[in-house]
C-alpha positions as CSV (number, residue, x, y, z in Angstrom):
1,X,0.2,22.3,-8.9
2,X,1.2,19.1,-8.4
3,X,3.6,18.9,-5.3
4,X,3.8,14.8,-4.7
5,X,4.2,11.5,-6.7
6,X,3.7,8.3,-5.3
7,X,4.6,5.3,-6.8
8,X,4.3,1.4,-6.8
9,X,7.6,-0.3,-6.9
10,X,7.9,-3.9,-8.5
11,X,6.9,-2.9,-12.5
12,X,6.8,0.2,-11.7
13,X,10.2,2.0,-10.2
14,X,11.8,-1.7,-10.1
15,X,12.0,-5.2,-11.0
16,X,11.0,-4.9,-15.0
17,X,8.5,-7.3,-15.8
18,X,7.0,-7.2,-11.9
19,X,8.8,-10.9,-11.7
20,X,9.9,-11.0,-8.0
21,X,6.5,-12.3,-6.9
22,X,5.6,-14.3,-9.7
23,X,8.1,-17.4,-9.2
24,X,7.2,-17.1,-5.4
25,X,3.7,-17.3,-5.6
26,X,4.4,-20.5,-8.4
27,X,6.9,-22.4,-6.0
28,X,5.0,-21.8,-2.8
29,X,1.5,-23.5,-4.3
30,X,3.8,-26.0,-5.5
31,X,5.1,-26.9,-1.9
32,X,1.3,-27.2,-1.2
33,X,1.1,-29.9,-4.2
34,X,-0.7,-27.4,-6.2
35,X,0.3,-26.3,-9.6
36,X,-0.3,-23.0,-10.8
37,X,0.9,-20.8,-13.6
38,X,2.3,-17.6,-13.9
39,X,-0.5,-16.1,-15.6
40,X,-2.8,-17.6,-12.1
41,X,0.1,-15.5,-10.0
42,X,-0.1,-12.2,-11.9
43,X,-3.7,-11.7,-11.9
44,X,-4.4,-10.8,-8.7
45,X,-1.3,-8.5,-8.5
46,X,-1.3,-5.5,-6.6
47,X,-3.0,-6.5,-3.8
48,X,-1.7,-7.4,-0.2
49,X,0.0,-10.6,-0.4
50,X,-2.5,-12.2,2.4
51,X,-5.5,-11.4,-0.2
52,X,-3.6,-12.2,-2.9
53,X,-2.7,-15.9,-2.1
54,X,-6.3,-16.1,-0.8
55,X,-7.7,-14.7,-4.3
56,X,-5.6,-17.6,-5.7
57,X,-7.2,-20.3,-3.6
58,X,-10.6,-19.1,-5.0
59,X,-10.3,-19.5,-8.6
60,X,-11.7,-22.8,-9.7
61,X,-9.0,-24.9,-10.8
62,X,-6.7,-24.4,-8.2
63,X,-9.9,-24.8,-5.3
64,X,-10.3,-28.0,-7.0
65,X,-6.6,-29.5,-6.4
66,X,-6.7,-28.2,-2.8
67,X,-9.7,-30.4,-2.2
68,X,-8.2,-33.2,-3.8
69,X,-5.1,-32.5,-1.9
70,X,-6.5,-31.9,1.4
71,X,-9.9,-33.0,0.9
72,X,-11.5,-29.6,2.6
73,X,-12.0,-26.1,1.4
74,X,-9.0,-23.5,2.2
75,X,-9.5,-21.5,5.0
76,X,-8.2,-18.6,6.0
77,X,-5.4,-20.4,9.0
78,X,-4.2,-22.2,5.9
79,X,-3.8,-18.4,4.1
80,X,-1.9,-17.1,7.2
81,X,0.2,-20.1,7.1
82,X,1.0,-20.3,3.3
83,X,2.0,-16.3,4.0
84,X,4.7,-17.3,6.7
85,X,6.0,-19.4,3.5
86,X,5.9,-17.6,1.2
87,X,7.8,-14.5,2.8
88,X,11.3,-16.3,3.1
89,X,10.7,-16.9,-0.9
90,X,9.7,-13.6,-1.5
91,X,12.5,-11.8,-0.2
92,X,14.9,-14.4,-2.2
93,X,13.4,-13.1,-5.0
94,X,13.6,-9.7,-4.4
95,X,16.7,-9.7,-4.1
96,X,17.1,-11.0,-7.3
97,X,14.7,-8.9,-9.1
98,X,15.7,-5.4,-7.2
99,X,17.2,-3.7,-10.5
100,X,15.7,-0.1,-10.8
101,X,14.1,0.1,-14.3
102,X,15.6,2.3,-16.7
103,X,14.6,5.8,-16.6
104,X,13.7,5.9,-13.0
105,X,16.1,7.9,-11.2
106,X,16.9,10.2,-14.0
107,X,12.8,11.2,-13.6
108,X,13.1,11.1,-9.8
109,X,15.7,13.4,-9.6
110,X,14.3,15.8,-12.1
111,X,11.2,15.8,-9.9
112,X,12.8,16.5,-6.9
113,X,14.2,19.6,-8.4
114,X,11.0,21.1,-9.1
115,X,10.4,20.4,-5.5
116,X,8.5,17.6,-5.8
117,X,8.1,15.2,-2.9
118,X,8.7,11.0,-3.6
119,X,6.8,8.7,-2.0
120,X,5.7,4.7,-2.5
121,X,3.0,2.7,-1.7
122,X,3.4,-1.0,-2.0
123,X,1.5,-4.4,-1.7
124,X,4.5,-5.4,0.1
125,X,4.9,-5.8,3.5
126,X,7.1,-4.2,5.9
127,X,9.3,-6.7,5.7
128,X,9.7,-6.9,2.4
129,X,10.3,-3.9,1.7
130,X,12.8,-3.6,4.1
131,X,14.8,-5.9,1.9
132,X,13.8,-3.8,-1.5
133,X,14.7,-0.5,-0.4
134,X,18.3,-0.7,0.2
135,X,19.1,-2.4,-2.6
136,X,17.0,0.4,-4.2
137,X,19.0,3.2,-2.3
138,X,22.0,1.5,-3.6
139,X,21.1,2.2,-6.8
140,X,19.3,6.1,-6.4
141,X,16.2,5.9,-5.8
142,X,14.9,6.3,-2.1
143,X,11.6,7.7,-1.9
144,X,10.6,9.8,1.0
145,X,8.0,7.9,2.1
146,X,6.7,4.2,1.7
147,X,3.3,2.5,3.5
148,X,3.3,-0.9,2.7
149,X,0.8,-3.5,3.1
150,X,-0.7,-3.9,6.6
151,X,-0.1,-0.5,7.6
152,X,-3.4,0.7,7.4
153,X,-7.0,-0.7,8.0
154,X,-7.9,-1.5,4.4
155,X,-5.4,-2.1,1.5
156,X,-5.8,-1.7,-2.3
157,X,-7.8,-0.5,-3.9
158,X,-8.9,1.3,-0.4
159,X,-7.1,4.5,-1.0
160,X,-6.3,4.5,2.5
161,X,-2.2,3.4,1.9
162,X,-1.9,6.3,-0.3
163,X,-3.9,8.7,1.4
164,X,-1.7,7.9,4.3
165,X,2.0,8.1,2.5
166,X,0.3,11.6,1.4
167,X,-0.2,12.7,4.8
168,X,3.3,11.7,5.8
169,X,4.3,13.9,2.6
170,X,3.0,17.0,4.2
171,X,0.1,17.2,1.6
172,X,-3.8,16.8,2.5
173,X,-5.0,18.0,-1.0
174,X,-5.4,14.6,-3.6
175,X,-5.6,16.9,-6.6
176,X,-2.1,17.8,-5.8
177,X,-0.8,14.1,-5.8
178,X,0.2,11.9,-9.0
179,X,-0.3,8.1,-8.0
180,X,1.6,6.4,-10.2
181,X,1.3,2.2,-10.6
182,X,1.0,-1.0,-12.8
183,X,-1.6,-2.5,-11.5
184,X,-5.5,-2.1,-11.6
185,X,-5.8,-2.3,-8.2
186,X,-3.0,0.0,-7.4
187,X,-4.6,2.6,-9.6
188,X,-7.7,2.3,-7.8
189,X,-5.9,3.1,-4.8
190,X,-5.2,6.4,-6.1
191,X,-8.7,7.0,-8.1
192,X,-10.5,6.4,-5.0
193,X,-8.1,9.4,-3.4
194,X,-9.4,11.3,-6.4
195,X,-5.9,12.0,-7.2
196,X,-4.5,12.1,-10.3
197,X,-3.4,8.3,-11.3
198,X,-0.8,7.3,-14.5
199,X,-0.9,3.4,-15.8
200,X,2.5,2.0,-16.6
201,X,2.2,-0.3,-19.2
202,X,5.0,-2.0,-20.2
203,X,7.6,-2.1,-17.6
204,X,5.0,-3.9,-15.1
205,X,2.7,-6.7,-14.5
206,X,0.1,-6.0,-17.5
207,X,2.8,-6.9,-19.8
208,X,4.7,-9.7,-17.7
209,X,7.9,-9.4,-19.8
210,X,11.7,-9.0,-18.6
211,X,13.3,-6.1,-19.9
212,X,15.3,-8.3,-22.7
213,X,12.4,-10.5,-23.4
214,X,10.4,-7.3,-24.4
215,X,13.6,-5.9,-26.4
216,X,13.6,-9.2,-28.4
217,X,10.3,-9.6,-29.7
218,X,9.3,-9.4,-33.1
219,X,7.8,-5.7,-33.6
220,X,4.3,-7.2,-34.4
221,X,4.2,-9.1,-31.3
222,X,5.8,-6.2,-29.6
223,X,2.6,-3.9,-30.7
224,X,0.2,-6.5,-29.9
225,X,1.5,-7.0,-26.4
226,X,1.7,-3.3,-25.9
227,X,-1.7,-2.5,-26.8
228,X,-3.3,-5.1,-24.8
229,X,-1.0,-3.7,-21.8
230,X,-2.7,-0.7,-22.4
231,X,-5.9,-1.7,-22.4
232,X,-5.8,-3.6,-19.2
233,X,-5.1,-0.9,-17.2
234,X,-7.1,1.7,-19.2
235,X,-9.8,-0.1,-17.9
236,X,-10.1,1.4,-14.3
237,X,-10.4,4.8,-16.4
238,X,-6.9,6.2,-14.8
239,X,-5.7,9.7,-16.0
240,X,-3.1,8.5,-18.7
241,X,-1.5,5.5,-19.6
242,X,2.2,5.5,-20.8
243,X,4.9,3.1,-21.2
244,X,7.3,3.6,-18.2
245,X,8.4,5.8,-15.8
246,X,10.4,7.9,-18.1
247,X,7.7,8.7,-19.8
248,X,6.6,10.6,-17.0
249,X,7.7,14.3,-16.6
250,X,5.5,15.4,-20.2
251,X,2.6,13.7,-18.6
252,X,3.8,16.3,-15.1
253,X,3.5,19.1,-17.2
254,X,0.9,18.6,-19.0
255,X,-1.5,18.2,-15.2
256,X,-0.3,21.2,-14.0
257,X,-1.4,22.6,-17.2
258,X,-4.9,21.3,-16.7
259,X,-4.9,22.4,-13.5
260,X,-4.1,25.9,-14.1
261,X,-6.9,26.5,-16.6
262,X,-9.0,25.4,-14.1
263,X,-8.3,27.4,-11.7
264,X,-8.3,30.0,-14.5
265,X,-12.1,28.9,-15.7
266,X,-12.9,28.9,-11.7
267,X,-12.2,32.9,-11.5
268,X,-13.6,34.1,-14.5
């Protein structure tokens, strides 16, 4: 039975729309005099923020401006040093974007009394998320544990920050872990645990929208949007795909089901 979910935090338990980083990532190339979009910023998403700026400096048309910026290829001092910016900005927006997204700690609690254990993985660092999770607490939602990025060898999609928040959990069995995220890579996190892994589709970075934005869109856009959303993340192959975390506890029920009969169809 399934005695742990962990969870990814911005799109996922907060921040609808995983916007926090998005306006970061945009203003910090731009204090670099390189212009991105934030359709450049979301695609690497859910990696460690080192990587992630890195990732950025290696698509085409951004490499290009650095050259004729700097007249050199990025290297990886100028990475460390555009992290040391972009951190300050980060945690600006974090506080702005730290709302819990609906649903959330209605399903946590429900969880918790079926005696499942909470915990969060992020590709936050520890000081980042030191800003998130008070104003998260705030609001109820505190999960029982949280690794963030940097706090083990290899981050995402290493399964090594989840296998690690399990650990802390109490629980050394994957098959008896939900990892529960937005982002490809964050799914592979958990797939390469061999856990059991759930997409969230709309509230998080596959679908890029604000919670109001979404509500206002004409439905055939809305259906469009949604689908796409889907199919991103469908295609790391994760367990199930659903909307948002309140779609959640059916999808809890319907594992433990599954793996019941196995066990059933393993005695018989």
């Amino acid at each position: 039975m399934i005695k742990a979910v962990i969870f990814d935090w911005a799109g996922t338990t907060v921040d609808f729309g995983s916007r926090a980083p998005m306006g970061a990532f945009v203003n910090l190339f731009k204090e670099y005099g390189i212009e991105i979009t934030i359709e450049d910023a979301r695609r690497p998403m859910g990696v460690n923020k080192w990587n992630h700026i890195d990732e950025l400096l290696q698509f085409p048309h951004i490499q290009s401006q650095w050259v004729k910026v700097y007249g050199r290829m990025p290297t990886s001092v100028d990475v460390d040093e555009m992290l040391q910016a972009f951190t300050p900005m980060n945690m600006e927006s974090i506080r702005q974007y730290s709302q819990l997204i609906p649903g959330v700690r209605e399903v946590v609690t429900l969880l918790r009394a079926r005696g499942i254990r909470i915990g969060a993985t992020t590709g936050y660092t520890r000081e980042l998320a030191n800003v998130l999770m008070p104003l998260a607490a705030e609001q109820g939602y505190a999960p029982d544990a949280c690794v963030c990025a940097g706090e083990t060898e290899q981050g995402r999609p290493s399964p090594q920050m989840v296998a690690h928040c399990a650990s802390l959990l109490g629980i050394s069995d994957p098959s008896e872990v939900i990892k529960v995220d937005d982002t490809v890579p964050g799914l592979m996190e958990g797939i390469n645990f061999n856990c059991w892994t759930v997409g969230v589709s709309v509230t998080g970075n596959a679908m890029g929208l604000s919670l109001e934005e979404y509500q206002d869109l004409p439905d055939s856009d809305r259906t469009l949007k949604e689908n796409h959303a889907r199919q991103e993340l469908q295609q790391c192959q994760p367990t199930v795909v659903i909307d948002s975390v309140e779609n959640l506890l059916p999808v809890v029920d319907e594992i433990n089901d599954r793996i019941i009969s196995k066990k059933r169809s393993a005695a018989a």
